[in-house]
Residue frames as qw, qx, qy, qz and C-alpha x, y, z in Angstrom:
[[0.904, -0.411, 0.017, 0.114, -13.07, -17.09, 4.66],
 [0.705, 0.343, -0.090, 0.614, -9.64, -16.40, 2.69],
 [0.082, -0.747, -0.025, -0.659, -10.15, -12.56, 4.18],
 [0.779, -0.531, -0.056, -0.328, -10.81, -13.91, 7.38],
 [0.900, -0.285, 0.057, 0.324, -7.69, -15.64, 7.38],
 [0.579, 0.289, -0.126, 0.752, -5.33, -13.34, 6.50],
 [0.185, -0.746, 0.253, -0.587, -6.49, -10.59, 8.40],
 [0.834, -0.546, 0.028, -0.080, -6.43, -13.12, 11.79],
 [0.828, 0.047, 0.005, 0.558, -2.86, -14.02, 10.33],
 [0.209, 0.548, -0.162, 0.794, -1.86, -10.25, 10.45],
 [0.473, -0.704, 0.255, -0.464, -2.98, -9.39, 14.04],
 [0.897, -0.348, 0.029, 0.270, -1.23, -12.76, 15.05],
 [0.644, 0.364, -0.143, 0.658, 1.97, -11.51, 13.19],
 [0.175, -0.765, 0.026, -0.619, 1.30, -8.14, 14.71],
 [0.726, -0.627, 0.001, -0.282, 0.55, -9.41, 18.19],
 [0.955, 0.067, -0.089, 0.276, 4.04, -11.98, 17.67],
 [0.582, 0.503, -0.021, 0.639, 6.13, -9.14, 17.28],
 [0.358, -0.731, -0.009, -0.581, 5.30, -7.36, 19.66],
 [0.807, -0.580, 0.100, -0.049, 6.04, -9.96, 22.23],
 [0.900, -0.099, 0.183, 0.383, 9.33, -11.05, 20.63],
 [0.351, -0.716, 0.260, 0.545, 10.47, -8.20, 19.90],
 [0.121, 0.440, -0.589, -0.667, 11.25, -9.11, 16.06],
 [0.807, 0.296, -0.035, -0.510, 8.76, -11.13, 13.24],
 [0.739, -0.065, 0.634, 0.218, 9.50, -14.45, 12.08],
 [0.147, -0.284, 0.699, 0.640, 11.65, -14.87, 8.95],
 [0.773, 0.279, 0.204, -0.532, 9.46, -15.31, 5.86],
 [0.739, -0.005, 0.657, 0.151, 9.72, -18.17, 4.11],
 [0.244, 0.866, 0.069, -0.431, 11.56, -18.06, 0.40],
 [0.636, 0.572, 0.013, 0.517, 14.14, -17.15, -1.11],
 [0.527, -0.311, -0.156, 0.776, 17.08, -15.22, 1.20],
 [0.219, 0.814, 0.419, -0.338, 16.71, -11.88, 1.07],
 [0.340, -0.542, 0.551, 0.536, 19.46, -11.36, -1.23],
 [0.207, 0.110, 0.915, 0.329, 18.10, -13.17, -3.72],
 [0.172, 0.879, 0.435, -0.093, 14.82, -11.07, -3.73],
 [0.201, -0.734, 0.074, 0.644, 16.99, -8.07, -3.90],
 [0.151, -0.389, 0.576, 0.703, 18.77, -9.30, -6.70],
 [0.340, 0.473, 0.794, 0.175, 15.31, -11.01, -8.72],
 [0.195, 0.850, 0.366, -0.326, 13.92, -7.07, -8.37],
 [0.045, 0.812, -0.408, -0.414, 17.04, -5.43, -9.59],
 [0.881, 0.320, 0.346, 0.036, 16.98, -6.60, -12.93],
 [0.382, 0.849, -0.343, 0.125, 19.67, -3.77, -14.18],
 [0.910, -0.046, -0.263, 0.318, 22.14, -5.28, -11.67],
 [0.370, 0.579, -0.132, 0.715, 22.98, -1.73, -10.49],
 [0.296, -0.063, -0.687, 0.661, 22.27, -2.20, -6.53],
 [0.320, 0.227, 0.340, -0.855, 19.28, 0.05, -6.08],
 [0.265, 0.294, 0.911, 0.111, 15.78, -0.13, -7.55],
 [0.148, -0.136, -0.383, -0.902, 13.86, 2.00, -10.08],
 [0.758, 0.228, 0.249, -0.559, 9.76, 2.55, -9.61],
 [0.766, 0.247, -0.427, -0.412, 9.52, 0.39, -12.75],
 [0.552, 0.260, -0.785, 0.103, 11.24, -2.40, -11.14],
 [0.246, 0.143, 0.554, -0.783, 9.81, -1.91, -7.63],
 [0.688, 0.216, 0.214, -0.659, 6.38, -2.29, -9.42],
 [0.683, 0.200, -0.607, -0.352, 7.11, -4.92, -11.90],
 [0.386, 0.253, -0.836, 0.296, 8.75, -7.28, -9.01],
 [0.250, -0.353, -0.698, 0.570, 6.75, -6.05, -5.70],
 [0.133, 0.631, 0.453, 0.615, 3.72, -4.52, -6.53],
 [0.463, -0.786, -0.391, 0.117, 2.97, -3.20, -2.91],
 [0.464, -0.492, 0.070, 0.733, 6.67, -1.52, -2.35],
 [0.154, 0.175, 0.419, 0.877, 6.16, 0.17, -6.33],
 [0.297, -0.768, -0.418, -0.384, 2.60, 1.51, -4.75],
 [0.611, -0.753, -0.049, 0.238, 4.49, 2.85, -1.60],
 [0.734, 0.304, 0.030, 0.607, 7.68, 3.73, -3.59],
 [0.029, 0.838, 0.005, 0.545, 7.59, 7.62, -2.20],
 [0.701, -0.659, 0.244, -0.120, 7.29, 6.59, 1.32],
 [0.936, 0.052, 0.069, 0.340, 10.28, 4.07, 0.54],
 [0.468, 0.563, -0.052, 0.679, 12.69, 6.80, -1.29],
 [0.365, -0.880, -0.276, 0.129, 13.27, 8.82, 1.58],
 [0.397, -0.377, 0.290, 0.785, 16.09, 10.61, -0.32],
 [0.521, 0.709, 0.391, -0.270, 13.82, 11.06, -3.18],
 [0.081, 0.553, -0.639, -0.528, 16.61, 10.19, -5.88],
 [0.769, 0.275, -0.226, -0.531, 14.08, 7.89, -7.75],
 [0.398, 0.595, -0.674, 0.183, 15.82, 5.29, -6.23],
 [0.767, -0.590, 0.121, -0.221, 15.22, 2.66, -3.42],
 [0.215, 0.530, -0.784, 0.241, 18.28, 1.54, -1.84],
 [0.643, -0.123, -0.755, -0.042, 18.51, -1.13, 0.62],
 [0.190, -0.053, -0.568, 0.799, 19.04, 0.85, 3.56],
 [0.375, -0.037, -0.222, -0.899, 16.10, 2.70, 2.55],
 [0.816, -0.133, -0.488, -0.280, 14.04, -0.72, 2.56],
 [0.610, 0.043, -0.583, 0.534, 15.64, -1.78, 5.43],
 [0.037, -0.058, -0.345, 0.936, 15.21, 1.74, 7.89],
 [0.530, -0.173, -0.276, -0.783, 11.01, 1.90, 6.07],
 [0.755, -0.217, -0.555, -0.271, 10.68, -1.81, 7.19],
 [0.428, -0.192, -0.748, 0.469, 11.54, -1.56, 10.69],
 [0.214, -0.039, 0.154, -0.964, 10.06, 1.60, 11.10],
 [0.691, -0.163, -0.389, -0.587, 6.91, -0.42, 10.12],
 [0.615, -0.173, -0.757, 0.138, 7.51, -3.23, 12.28],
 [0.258, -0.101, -0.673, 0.686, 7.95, -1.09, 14.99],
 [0.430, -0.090, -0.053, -0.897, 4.43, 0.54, 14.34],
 [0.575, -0.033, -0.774, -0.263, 3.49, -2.69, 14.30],
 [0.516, -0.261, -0.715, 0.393, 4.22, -3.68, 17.72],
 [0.119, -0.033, 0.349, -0.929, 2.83, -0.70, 19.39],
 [0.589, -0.120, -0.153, -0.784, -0.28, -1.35, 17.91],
 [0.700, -0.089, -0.704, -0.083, -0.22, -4.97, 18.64],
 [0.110, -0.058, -0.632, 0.765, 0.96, -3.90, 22.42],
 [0.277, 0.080, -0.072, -0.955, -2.01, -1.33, 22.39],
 [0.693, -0.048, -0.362, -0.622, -4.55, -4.12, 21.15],
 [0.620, -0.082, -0.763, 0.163, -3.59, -6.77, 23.78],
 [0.088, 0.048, -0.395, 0.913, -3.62, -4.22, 26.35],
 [0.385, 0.045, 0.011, -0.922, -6.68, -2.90, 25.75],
 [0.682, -0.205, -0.629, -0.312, -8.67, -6.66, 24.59],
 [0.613, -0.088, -0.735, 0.276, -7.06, -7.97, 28.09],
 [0.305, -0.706, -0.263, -0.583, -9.23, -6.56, 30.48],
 [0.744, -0.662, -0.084, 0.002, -8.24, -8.06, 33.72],
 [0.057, 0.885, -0.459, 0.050, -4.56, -7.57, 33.29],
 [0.919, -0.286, 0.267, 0.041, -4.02, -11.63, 33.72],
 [0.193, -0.445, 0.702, 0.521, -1.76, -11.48, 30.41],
 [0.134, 0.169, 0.939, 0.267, -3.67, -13.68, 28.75],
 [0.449, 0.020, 0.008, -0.893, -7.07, -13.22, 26.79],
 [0.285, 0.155, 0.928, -0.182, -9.90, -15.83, 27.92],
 [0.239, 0.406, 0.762, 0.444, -13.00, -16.00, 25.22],
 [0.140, 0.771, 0.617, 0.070, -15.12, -13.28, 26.15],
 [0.109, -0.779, 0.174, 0.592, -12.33, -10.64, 26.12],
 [0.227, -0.196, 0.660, 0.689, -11.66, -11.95, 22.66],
 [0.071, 0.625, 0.640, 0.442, -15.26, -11.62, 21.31],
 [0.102, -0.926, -0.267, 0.245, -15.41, -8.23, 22.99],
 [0.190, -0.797, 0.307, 0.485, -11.70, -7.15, 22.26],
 [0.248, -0.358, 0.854, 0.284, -11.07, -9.84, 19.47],
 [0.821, 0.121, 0.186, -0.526, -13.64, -10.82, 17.75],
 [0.678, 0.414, -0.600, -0.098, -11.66, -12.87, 14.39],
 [0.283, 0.524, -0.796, 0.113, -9.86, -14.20, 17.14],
 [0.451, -0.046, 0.780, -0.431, -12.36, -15.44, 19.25],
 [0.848, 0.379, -0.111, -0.352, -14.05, -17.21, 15.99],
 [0.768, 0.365, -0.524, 0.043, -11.05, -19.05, 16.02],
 [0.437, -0.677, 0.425, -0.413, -10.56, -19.32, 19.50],
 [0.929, -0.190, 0.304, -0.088, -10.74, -23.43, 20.08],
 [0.873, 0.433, -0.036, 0.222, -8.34, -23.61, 17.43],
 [0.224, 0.793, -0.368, 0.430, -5.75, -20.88, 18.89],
 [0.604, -0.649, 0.397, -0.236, -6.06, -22.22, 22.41],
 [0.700, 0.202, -0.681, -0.067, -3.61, -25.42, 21.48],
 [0.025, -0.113, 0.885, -0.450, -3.49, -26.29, 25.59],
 [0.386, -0.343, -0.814, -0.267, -6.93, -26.22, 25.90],
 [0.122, -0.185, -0.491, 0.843, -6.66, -23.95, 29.27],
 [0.006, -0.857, -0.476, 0.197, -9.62, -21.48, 28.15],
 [0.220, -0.792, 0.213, 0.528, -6.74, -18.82, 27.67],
 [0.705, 0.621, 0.036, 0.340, -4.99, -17.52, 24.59],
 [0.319, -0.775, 0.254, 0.482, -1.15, -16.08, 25.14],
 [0.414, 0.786, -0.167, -0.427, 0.89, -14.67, 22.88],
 [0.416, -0.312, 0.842, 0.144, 2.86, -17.91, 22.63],
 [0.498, 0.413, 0.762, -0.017, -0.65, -19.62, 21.23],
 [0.320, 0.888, 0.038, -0.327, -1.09, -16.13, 18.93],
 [0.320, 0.689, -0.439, -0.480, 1.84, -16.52, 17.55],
 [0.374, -0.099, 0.919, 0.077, 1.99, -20.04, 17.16],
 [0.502, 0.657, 0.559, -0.072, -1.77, -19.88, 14.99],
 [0.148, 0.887, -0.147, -0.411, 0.51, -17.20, 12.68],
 [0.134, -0.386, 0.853, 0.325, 3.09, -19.72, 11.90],
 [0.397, 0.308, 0.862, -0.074, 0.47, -22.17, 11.15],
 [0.529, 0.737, 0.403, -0.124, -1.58, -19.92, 9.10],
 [0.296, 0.789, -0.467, -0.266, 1.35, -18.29, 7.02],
 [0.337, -0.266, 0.876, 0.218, 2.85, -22.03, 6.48],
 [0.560, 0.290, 0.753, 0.187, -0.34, -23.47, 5.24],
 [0.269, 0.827, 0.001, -0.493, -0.83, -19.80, 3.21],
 [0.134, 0.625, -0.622, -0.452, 2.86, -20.63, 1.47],
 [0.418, -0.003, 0.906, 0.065, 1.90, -24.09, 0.75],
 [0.526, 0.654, 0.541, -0.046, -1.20, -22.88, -1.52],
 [0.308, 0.046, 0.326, 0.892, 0.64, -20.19, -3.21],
 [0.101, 0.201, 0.127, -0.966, 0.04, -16.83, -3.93],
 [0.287, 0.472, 0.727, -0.407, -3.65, -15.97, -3.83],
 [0.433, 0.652, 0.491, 0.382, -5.81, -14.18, -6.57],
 [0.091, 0.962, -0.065, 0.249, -4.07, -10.55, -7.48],
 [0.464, -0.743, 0.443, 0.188, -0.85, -11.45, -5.49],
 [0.409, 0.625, -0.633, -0.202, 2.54, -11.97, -7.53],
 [0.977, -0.209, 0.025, 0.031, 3.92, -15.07, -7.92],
 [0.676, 0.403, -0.395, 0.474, 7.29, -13.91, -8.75],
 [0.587, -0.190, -0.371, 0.694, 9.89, -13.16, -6.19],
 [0.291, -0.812, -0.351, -0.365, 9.04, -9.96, -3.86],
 [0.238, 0.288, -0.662, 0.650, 10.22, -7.91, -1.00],
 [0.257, -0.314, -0.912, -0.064, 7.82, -9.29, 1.80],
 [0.225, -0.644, -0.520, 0.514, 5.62, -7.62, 3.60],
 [0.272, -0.027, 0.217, 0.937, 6.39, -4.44, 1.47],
 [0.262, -0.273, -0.510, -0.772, 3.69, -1.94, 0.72],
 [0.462, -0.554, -0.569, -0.395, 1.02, -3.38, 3.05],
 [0.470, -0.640, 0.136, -0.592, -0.07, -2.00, 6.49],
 [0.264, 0.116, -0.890, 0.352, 1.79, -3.08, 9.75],
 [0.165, 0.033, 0.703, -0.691, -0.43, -4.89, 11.41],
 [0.184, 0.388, 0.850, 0.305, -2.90, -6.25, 8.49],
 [0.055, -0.052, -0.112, -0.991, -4.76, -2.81, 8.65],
 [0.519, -0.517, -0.469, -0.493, -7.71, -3.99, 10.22],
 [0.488, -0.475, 0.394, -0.617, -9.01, -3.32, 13.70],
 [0.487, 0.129, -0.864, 0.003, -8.77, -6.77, 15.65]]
């Protein structure tokens, strides 16, 4: 069920972005303050070792990250990787709304979500909050906020850090499962 929710919470994020154009803030610590928890020398950039000790996902992705390959992640670097991701994101999230929403209404109505959607149409009564019959991407991302709020409220799950992190770092836009 834990699986289940987080992958339904990554195609909402996915699907969110896409419509708006940019993700919702995560909840935290500023990103400053992550920056400065990783970088424990105090010397503005981040080493692999620190990258893995802090954020295990961005020190397992640390090549892709360096894209100067001076052993080094800067912020720009982290910064220029993580929009590049976001914006992979939203194609695919375009791409899967497109393609679930068969009639072209905008909106996906239960049996285009158990055909194009399945996770989501398991949670379907819960996503629809009017009650219409219809999911938009309003109600998608609304069930994202909701399920990353009550996520931060339990704290981090088994295998996930508990220290500060850079979010999202490291893991497939778009929760890396077919939706």
């Amino acid at each position: 069920m834990k699986r289940l929710n987080a992958v339904i919470a990554a195609a909402c994020l996915a699907l969110a972005a896409g419509a708006t154009g940019a993700a919702e803030t995560p909840a935290g610590p500023p990103p400053e303050e992550r920056w400065n928890a990783l970088d424990t020398d105090g010397n503005g950039s981040l080493s692999r070792a620190e990258a893995q000790a802090g954020a295990p996902g961005l020190g397992r992705n640390f090549e892709r990250f360096d894209t100067d390959a001076d052993g080094q992640l800067s912020r720009e670097e982290v910064r220029a990787q993580r929009a590049q991701m976001r914006e992979q994101a939203r194609a695919r999230a375009d791409e899967r709304w497109a393609a679930a929403d068969t009639n072209g209404d905008g909106a996906i109505d239960l049996a285009e979500a158990q055909t194009g959607m399945p996770r989501a149409a398991e949670n379907f009564g819960r996503l629809d909050a009017d009650g219409n019959g219809l999911l938009s991407r309003e109600e998608m991302r609304q069930g994202m906020r909701q399920h990353h709020a009550e996520r931060m409220k339990r704290g981090p799950g088994p295998g996930q850090a508990a220290s500060p992190r850079m979010h999202g770092a490291g893991k497939p836009a778009g929760g890396g499962e077919k939706q």
